[in-house]
C-alpha positions in Angstrom: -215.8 146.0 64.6 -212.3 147.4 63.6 -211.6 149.8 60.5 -209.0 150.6 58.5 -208.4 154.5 58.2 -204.7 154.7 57.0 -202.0 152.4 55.1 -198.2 153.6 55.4 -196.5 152.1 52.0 -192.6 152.5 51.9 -189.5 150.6 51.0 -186.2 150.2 52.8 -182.7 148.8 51.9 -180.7 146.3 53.7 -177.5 144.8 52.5 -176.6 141.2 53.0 -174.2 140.5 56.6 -172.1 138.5 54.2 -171.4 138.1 50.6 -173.7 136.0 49.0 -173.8 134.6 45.8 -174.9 131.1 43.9 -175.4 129.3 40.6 -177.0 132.5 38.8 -176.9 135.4 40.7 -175.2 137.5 43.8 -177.5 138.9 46.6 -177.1 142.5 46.3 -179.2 143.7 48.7 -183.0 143.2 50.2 -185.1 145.4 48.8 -187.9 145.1 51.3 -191.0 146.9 51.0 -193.1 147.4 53.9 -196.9 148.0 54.9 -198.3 149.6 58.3 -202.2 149.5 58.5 -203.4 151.3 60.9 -207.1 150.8 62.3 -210.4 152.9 64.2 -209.4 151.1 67.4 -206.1 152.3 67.6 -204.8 149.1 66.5 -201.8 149.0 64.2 -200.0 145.8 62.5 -197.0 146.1 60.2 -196.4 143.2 57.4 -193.2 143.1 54.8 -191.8 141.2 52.3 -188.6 141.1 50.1 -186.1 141.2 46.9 -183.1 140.3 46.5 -182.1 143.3 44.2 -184.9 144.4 41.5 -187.9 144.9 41.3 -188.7 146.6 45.0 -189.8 149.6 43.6 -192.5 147.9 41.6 -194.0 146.2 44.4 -194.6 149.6 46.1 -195.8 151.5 43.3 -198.4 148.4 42.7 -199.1 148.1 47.0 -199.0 152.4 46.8 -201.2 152.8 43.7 -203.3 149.7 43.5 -204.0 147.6 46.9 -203.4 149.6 49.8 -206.5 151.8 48.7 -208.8 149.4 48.8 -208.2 148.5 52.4 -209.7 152.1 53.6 -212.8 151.3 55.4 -212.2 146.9 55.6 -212.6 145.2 58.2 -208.9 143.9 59.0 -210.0 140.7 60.8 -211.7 139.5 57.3 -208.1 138.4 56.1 -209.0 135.7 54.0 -211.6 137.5 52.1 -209.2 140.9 52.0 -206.6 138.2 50.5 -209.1 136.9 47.6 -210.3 140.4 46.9 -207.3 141.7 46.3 -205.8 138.6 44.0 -208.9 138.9 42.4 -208.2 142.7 41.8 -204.7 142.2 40.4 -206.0 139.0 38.3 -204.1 140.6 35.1 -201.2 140.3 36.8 -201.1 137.1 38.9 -199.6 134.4 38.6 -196.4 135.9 39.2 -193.3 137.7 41.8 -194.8 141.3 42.2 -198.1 140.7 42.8 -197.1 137.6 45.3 -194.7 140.2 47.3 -197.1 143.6 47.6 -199.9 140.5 48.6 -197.6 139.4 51.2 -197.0 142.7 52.7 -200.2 143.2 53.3 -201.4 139.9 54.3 -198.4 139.6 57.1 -199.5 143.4 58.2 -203.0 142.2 59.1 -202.0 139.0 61.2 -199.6 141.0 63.3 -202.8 143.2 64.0 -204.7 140.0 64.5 -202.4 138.5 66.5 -201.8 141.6 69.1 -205.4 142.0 69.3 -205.5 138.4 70.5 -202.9 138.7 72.4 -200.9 135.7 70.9 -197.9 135.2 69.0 -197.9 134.2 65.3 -197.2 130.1 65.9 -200.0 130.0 68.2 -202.5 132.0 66.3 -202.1 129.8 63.0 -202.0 126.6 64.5 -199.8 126.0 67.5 -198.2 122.7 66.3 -195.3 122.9 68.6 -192.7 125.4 69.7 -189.4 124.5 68.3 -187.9 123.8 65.1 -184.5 122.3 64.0 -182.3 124.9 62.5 -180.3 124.6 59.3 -177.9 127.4 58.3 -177.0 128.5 54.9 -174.9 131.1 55.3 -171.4 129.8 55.4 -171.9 127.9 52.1 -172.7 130.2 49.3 -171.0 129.3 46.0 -168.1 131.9 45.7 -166.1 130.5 48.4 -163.3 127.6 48.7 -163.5 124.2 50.1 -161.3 125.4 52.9 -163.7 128.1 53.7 -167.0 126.1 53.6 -165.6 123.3 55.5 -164.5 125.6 58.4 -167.9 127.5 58.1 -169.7 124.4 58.5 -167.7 122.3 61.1 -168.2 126.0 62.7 -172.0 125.6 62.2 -172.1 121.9 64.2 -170.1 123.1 66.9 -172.5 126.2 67.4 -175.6 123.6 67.7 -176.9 123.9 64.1 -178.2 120.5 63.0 -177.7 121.0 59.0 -176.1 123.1 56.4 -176.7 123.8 53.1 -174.0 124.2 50.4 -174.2 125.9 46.7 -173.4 123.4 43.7 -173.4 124.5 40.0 -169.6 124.6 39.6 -168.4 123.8 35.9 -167.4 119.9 37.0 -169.4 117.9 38.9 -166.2 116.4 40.0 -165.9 119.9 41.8 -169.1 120.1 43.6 -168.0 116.6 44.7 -164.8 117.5 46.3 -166.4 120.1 48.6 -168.8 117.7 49.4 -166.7 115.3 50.0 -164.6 117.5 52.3 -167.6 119.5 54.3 -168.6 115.3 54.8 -165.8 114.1 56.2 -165.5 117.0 58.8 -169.0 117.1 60.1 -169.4 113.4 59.8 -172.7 111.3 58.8 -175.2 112.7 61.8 -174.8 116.0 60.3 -177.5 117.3 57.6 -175.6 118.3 54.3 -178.6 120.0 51.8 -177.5 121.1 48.2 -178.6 123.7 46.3 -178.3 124.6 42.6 -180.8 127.3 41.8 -181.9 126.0 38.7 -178.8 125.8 37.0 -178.6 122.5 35.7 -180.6 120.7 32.6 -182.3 117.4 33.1 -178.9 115.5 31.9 -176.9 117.0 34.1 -179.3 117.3 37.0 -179.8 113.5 36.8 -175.5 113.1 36.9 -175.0 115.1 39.9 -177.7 113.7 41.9 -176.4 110.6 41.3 -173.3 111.7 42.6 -174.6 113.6 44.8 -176.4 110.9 46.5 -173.2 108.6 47.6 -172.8 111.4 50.1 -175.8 111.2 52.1 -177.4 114.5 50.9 -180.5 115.4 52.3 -181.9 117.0 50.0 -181.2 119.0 45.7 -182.7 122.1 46.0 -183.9 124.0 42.7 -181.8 121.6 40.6 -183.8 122.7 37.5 -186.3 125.6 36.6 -188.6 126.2 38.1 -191.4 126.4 35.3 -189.8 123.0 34.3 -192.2 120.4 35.9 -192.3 117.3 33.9 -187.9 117.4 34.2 -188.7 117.8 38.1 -191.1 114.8 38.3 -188.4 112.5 36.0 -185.6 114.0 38.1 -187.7 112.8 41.1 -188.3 109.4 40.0 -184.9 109.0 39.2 -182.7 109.0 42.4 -183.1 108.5 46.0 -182.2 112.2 46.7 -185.4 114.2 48.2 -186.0 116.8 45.4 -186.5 120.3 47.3 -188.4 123.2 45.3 -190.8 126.2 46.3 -188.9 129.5 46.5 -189.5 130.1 42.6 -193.5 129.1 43.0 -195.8 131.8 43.2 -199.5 130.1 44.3 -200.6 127.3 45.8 -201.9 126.3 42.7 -198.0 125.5 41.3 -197.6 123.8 44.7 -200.3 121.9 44.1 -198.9 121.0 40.4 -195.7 119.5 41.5 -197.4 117.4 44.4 -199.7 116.2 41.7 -197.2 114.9 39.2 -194.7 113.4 42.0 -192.2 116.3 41.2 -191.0 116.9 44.7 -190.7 115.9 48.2 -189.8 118.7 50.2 -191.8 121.7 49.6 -190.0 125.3 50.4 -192.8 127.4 50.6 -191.7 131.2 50.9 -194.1 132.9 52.9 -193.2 136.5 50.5 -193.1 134.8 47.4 -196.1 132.8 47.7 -198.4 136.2 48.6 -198.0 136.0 52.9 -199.2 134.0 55.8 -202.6 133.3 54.4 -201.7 131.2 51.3 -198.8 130.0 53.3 -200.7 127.6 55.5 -203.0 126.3 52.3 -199.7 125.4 51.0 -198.0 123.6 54.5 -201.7 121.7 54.7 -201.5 120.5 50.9 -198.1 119.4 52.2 -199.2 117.4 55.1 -202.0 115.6 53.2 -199.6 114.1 50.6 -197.3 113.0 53.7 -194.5 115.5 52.3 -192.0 117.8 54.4 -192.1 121.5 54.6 -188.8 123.4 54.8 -189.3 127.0 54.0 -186.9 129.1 52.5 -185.6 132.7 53.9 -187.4 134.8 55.8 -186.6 133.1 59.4 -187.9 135.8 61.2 -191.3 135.0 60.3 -190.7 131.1 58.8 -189.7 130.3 62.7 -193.4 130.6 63.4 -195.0 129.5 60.6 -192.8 126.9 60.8 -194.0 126.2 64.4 -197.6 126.7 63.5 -197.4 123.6 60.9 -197.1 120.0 62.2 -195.0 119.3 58.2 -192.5 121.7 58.8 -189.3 120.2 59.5 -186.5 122.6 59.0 -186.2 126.6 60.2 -183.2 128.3 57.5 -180.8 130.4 59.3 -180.3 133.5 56.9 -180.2 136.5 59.4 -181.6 139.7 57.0 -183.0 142.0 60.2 -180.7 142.6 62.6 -179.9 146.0 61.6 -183.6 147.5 61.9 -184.8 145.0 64.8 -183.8 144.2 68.6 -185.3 140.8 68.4 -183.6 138.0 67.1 -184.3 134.3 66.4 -183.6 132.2 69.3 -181.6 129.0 68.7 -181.9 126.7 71.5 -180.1 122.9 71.5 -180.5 123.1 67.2 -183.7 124.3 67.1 -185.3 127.7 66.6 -187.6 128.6 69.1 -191.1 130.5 68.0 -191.7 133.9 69.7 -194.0 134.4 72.7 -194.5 137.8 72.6 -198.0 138.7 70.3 -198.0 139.4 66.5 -194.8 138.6 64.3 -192.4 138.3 66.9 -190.1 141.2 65.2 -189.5 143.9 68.1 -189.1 146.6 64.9 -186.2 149.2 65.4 -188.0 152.5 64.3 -185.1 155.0 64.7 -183.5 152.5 62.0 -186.3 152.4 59.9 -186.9 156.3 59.6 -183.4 156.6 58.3 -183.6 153.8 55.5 -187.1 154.9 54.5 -187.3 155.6 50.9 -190.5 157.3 49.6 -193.0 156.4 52.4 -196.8 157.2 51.4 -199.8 156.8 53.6 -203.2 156.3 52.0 -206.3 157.4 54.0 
């Protein structure tokens, strides 16, 4: 039976590819801590998770001073049980974005040690549903730029095989969101997916007039139309129009998950595997999912969403936001519109070290 002797706690920085921005806020840059345990056996597994501008250096100093201690001397193949111990221990601060994200770099840390001691690759490991995804990308549709733009970006997006886009709404007239719409519509035509996004902008009134006109466009589905926290407006948001409802990147547990199932207040759940505490809490949320019949589409993180997204028989959709590329050699493999889950064992991220060294800020290791 493995031990853990040593945790390596440390943060790097990577700036967005692009300029990204939406309803309430501009992606800065990732903030992305990162874990390393390393075990008795000579085994090693390396987990991370993400900001998108604050609050990085919190999650370390709560992984640095708090969790990653109490992983000396576990045995790193009891994940579920490390999981629960740990929530347990940060129970004064739980439900909520820190704890979720130091959880989550932990928990992704042990099942890439799992996985390469099995000698199998993430999708496999936690379920081995099927191999290939469809692939939606975001990334030519953030808020700040013109109809011109977004409808280039997107006919762009078609052409290169990608079977959906998303576009950012939460302009001052609805009659504005429209026009794009309209626009990226008629260039793609109707077999093309067209997903909106608000992050949480809008009030109930105006939630329920957009997706109304929203909804003469084929839209497959209003993302984060209200906040989060707001689940009785969700549910009569949700009754109210034939637009799927999309929420999850805001939700913390699979307790709030299990919430908005239970009052109707969704239909496509976009669990984060970061924000929700890692891999481990990530399938009890996809499983919820497939018991109420509802689709998974989970947000950011493709790198490890294209095999958790593979592992789940509910997951739909793989979103294309690239974030890695400047500290790993692998990338996500997009084959006929779909993203294709990584054969080789543990993540699937073929980490590039020399990178990582020289973005390191305050790395610590705990033995």
């Amino acid at each position: 039976m493995a031990r853990i002797t040593a945790v390596d706690v440390w943060r790097i920085d990577l700036p967005p590819p692009v300029p990204r921005s939406d309803a309430i806020q501009s992606f800065v840059v990732q903030e992305t801590p990162m874990v390393r345990i390393t075990c008795d056996d000579g085994g090693e597994g390396v987990g991370y998770s993400y900001t998108i501008g604050t609050g990085g250096s919190s999650v370390v100093a709560l992984l640095r001073d708090h969790l990653a201690p109490k992983l000396i001397g576990r045995d790193p193949a009891c994940i579920e049980a490390i999981w629960r111990d740990l929530l347990f221990a940060t129970h004064a601060t739980s439900v909520g974005a820190i704890t979720s994200l130091a959880l989550a770099a932990i928990d992704t840390a042990l099942w890439d040690w799992r996985c390469k001691r099995d000698e199998q690759p993430l999708w496999k490991a936690a379920g081995g549903a099927k191999q290939r995804t469809p692939v939606y990308t975001t990334e030519g549709g953030w808020l700040h730029l013109d109809t011109e733009t977004i409808v280039r970006e997107t006919v762009a997006a078609k052409e290169a095989g990608f079977q959906g886009a998303k576009i950012k709404v939460g302009l001052p007239r609805v009659a504005d969101d429209v026009a794009r719409l309209r626009a990226v519509r008629q260039a793609v035509g109707d077999g093309f997916e067209i997903m909106v996004d608000a992050n949480q902008c809008f009030t109930l009134s105006e939630a329920l007039r957009r997706a109304a006109a929203y909804a003469e466009l084929g839209i497959a589905w209003f993302e984060e139309p209200l906040p989060a926290d707001d689940i009785t407006g969700h549910a009569r948001l949700a009754a109210s129009t034939p637009v799927p409802i999309a929420v999850g990147e805001s939700l913390y547990s699979p307790s709030q998950f299990a919430a908005y199932i239970q009052q109707g207040a969704c239909s496509v759940v976009q669990v984060d595997v970061a924000r929700i505490g890692g891999i481990t809490p990530w399938l009890k949320v996809a499983h919820l999912a497939e018991c109420h019949n509802l689709m998974v589409a989970p947000h950011f993180l493709m790198e490890l969403h294209v095999s958790l997204a593979a592992a789940s028989p509910p997951a739909r959709w793989v979103e294309y936001i690239p974030q890695l590329d400047a500290v790993a050699d692998s990338r996500v493999l997009i084959a006929a519109g779909e993203a294709v889950a990584p054969d080789a064992p543990g993540l699937g991220i073929d980490w590039r070290w020399s990178e990582i060294e020289r973005r390191t800020i305050d790395l610590r290791r705990i033995h």
